[in-house]
C-alpha positions in Angstrom: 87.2 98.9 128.2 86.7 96.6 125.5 86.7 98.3 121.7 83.8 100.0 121.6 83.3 99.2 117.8 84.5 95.3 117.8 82.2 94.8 120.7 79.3 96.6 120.1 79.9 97.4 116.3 79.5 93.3 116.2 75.8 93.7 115.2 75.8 96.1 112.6 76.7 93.7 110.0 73.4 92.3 111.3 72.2 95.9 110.1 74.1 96.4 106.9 74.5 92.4 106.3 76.7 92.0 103.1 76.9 95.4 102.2 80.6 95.8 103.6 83.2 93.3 103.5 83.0 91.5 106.6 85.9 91.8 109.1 86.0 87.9 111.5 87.7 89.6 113.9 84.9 92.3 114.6 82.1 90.1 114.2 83.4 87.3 116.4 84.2 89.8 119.3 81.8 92.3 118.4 78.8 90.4 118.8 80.4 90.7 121.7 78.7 93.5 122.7 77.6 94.1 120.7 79.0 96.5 118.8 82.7 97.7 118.9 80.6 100.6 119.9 81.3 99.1 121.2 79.4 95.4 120.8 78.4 97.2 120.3 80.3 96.9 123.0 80.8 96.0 119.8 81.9 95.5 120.2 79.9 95.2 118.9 78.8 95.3 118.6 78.6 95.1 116.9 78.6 95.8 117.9 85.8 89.4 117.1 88.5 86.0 117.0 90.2 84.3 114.5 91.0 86.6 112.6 90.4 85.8 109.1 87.6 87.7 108.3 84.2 88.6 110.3 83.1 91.0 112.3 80.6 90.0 115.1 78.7 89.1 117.8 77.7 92.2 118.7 78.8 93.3 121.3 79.7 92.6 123.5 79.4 93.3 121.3 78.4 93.2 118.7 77.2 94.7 117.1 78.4 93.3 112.0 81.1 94.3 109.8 80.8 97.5 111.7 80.1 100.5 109.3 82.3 103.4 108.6 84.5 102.6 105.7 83.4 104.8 103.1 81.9 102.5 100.2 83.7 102.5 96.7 83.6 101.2 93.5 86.0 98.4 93.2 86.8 98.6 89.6 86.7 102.7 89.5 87.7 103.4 93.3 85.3 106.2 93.5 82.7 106.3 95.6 79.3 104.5 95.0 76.2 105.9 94.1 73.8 106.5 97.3 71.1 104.3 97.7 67.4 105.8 98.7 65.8 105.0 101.4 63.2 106.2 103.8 65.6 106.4 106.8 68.4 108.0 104.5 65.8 110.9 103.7 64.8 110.6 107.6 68.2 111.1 108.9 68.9 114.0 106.5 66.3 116.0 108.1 67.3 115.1 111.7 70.9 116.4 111.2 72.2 120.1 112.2 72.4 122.1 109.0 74.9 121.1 106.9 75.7 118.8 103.9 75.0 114.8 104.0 76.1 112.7 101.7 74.6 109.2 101.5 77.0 106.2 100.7 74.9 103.5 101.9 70.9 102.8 103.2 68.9 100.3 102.7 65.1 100.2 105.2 67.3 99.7 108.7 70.8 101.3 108.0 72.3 104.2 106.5 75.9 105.0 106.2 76.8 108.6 105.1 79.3 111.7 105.5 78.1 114.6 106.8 79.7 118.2 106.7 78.8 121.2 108.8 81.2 123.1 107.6 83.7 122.7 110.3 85.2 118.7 108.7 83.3 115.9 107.5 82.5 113.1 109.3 81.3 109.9 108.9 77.9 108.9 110.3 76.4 105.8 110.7 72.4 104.9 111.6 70.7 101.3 112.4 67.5 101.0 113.5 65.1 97.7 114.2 64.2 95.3 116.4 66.1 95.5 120.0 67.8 92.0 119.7 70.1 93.1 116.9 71.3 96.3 117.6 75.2 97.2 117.8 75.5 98.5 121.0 73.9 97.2 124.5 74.4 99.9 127.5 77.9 101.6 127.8 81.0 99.2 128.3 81.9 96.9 131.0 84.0 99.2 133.6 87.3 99.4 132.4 87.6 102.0 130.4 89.8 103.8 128.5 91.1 107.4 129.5 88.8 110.1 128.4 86.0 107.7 127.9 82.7 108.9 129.2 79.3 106.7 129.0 75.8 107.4 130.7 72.7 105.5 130.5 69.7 107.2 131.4 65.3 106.8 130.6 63.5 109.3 129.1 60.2 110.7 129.4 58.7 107.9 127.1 60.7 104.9 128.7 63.0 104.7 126.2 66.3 104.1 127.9 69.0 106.0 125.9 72.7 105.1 126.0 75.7 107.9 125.1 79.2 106.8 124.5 82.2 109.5 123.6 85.5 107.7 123.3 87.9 106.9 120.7 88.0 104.5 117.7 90.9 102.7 119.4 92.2 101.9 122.7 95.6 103.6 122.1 94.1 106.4 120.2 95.5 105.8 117.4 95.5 109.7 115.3 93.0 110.9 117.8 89.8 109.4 115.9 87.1 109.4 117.9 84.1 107.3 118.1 80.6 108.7 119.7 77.1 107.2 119.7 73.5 107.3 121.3 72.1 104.3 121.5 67.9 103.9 122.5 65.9 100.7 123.2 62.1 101.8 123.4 59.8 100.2 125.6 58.3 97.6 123.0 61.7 96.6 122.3 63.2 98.4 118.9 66.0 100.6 118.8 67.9 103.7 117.1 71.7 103.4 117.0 73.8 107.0 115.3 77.4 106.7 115.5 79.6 109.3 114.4 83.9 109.9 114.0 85.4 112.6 113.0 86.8 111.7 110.3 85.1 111.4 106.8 85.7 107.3 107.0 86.0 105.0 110.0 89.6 103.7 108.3 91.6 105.3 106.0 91.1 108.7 106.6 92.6 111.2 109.0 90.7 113.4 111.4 89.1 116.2 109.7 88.2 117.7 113.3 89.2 117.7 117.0 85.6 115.8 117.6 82.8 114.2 115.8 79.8 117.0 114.4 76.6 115.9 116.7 77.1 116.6 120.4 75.4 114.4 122.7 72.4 116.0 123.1 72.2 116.7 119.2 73.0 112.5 119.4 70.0 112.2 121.8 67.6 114.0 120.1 67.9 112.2 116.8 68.0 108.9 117.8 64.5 109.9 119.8 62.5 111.3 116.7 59.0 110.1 116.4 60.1 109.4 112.5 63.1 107.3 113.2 60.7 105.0 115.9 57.9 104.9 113.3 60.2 103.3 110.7 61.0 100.4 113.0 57.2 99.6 113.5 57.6 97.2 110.6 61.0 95.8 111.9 59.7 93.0 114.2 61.6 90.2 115.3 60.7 86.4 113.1 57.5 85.7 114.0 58.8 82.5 114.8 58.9 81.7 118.4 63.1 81.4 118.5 65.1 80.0 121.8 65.5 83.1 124.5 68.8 83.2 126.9 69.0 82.5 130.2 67.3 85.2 133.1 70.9 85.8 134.0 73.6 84.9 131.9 76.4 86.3 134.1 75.2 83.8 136.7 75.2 81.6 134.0 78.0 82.1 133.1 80.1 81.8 136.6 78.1 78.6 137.3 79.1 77.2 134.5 83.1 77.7 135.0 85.7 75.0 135.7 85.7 74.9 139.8 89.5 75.9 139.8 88.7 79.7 138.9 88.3 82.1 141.3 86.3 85.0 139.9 87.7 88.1 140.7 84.8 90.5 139.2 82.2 90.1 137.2 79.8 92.3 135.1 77.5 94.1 137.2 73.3 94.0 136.5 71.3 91.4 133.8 72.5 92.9 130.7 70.2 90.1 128.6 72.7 89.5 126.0 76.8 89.9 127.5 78.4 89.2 130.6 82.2 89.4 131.4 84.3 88.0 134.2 87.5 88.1 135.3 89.4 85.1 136.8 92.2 83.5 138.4 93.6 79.9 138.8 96.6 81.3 140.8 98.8 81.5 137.2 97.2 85.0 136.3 94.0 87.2 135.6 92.3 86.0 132.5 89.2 88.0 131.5 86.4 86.2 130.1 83.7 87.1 127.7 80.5 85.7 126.1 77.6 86.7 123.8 74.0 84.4 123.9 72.0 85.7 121.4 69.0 84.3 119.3 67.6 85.0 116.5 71.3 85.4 114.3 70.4 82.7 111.4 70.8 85.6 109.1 74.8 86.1 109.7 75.2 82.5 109.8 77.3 82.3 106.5 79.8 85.3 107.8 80.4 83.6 110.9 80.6 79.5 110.4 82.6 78.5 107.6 84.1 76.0 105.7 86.0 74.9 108.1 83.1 75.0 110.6 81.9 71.8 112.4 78.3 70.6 112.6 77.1 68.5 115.1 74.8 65.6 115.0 71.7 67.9 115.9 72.9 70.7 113.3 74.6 73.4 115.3 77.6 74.7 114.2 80.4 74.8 116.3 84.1 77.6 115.2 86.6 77.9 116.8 89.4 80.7 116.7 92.5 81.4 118.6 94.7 84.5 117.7 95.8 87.9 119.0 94.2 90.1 121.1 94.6 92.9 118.6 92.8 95.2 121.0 96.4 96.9 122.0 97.0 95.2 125.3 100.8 93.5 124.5 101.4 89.8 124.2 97.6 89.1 124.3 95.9 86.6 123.1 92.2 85.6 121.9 90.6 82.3 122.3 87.2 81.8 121.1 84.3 78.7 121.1 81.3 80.2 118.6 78.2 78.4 118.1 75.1 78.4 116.6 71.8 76.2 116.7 69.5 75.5 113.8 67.2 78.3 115.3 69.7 80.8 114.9 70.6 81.0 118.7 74.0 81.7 119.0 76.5 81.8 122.1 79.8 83.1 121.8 82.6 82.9 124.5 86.2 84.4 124.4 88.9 84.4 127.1 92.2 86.2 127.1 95.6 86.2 128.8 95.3 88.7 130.5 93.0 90.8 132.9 91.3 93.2 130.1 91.6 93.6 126.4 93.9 96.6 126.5 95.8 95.6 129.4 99.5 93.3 129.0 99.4 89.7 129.4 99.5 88.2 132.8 99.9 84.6 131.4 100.7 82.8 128.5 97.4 81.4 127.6 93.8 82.4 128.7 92.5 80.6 132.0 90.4 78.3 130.0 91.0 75.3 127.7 89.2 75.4 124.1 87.8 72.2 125.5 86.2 73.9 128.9 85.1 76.9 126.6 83.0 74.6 124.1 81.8 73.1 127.1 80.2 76.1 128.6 79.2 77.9 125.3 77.2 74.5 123.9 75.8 74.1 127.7 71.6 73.7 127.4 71.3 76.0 130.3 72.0 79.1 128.5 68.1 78.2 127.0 66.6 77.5 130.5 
């Protein structure tokens, strides 16, 4: 299963935006799916590529430099003074009893540890409209061992995601990553992730699992108060370029003829699609983001080195490790962006899955066919 927090933790940094430093790997795969948590799933989002620095797409991810490093003073290293904020003082009254400490919140993110007496643990809420949160559904089906995910609606039509996993495929010290993820009916959501540990890096578990359990995850991110602070979170009132119906069959039409797919992501999901394929030298698993709206991250993800095009979109491209603990692999990556902010993403790896050894020495597709696809004007039809 791709990182839940690269993938779907990719869109958080739309959440938090320059709060934390920004991590390129994360936001370029996270967007992915949104989160790492995954992205988002992000993973990515949002919940990444190159590697020098961002944090991503989602999400598949996502979502975002993906929250959960505990925020410090840089001259001082001591931690920050806590910002106020209504969904800070919201959360706080959500939570099981016990202490929260606010390190971050601004009006659609809040990052915090919270102790009920039995380890802190870091805690991390997003809220606003739909098309940037972290996290989109549970992770393509490959997952991890002792990875459980369920989707299911509630009485109000919300449709509420739960993920319990770990913070990395190989489970690195046990940290573990949970979150509830809901999309209401008019198209906002509430994302609350939790570890347990007191910081997403740097600090050991504090706890065999994270404070909330999934029900306690359910019913926060489904509180009348959280949903009434994203009334004011609409999307631009512009009238921004939407994705394709379908972008898996967008995606698989749009692939060189010599690839045999050999799965594909199941359902519409409206913002991630995956396949895996094969030109008889090897599996290579394929990912991509279309997303609009994302003007505001533009600056993390495109640049210096970024290329614009005669009609303004910007074109990166980054090729480096997997880094999601499959050995040998490797990460290719074609992202773009259009004046309007809509951005489509597209990675392919050496192998069959992120976490998985390489079956080949380079990803299936060229970065030639992969800017082909991802600047293709059918992901807008």
């Amino acid at each position: 299963m791709p990182d839940p927090f690269e993938q779907h933790l990719a869109e958080t940094l739309r959440a938090t935006g320059d709060t934390f430093t920004p991590d390129r790997t994360g936001l370029v795969e996270g967007g992915v799916r949104k989160g790492r948590a995954r992205r988002l799933r992000r993973r990515l989002a949002v919940i990444g590529g190159s590697v020098a620095g961002v944090a991503a797409l989602g999400v598949g991810g996502t979502l975002l430099t993906a929250p959960g490093d505990t925020p410090r003073d840089a001259g001082t290293g001591t931690a920050t003074a806590p910002a106020s904020s209504a969904a800070a003082e919201t959360l706080r009254k959500l939570l099981p009893k016990g202490t929260f400490t606010v390190g971050r919140s601004d009006s659609s993110s809040v990052f915090g540890v919270f102790d009920d007496g039995k380890g802190a643990a870091a805690l991390s809420l997003s809220l606003g409209p739909a098309s940037r949160r972290a996290t989109d559904g549970c992770p393509d089906p490959t997952p991890a061992l002792d990875d459980t995910c369920t989707t299911r609606q509630l009485a109000d039509g919300s449709r509420v995601t739960v993920f319990q996993g770990f913070e990395s495929p190989d489970r690195l010290k046990e940290k573990r990553l949970w979150y509830a993820d809901l999309v209401t009916p008019d198209g906002k959501y509430v994302t609350l992730m939790e570890w347990n540990a007191p910081a997403r890096k740097g600090e050991d578990v504090t706890r065999a699992y994270p404070p909330l359990s999934p029900d306690q995850l359910t019913k926060v991110v489904s509180a009348p108060a959280l949903h009434a602070l994203t009334a004011s979170k609409s999307a631009s009132p512009s009238t921004p370029a939407k994705p394709a119906a379908n972008i898996g069959k967008t995606l698989t039409g749009l692939l060189p003829k010599n690839l045999k797919v050999v799965t594909r992501s199941p359902g519409a999901d409206p913002e991630f699609a995956y396949a895996v394929v094969n030109d008889g030298k090897g599996e290579s698993y394929v990912q991509i983001n279309v997303q609009p709206d994302m003007s505001d991250v533009k600056d993390q993800l495109f640049g210096s080195g970024a290329e614009t095009l005669p009609d303004g979109t910007l074109v990166a491209v980054h090729q480096g490790p997997g880094e999601k603990g499959g050995a040998g692999v490797v990460m290719w990556t074609v992202d773009t962006m259009r004046t309007d902010g809509f951005r489509v993403v597209i990675s392919a790896f050496n192998a069959a899955t992120q976490q998985t050894p390489a079956t080949r020495t380079t990803p299936a597709l060229s970065i030639k066919e992969l800017r082909t696809i991802a600047l293709s004007p059918k992901w807008l039809q």
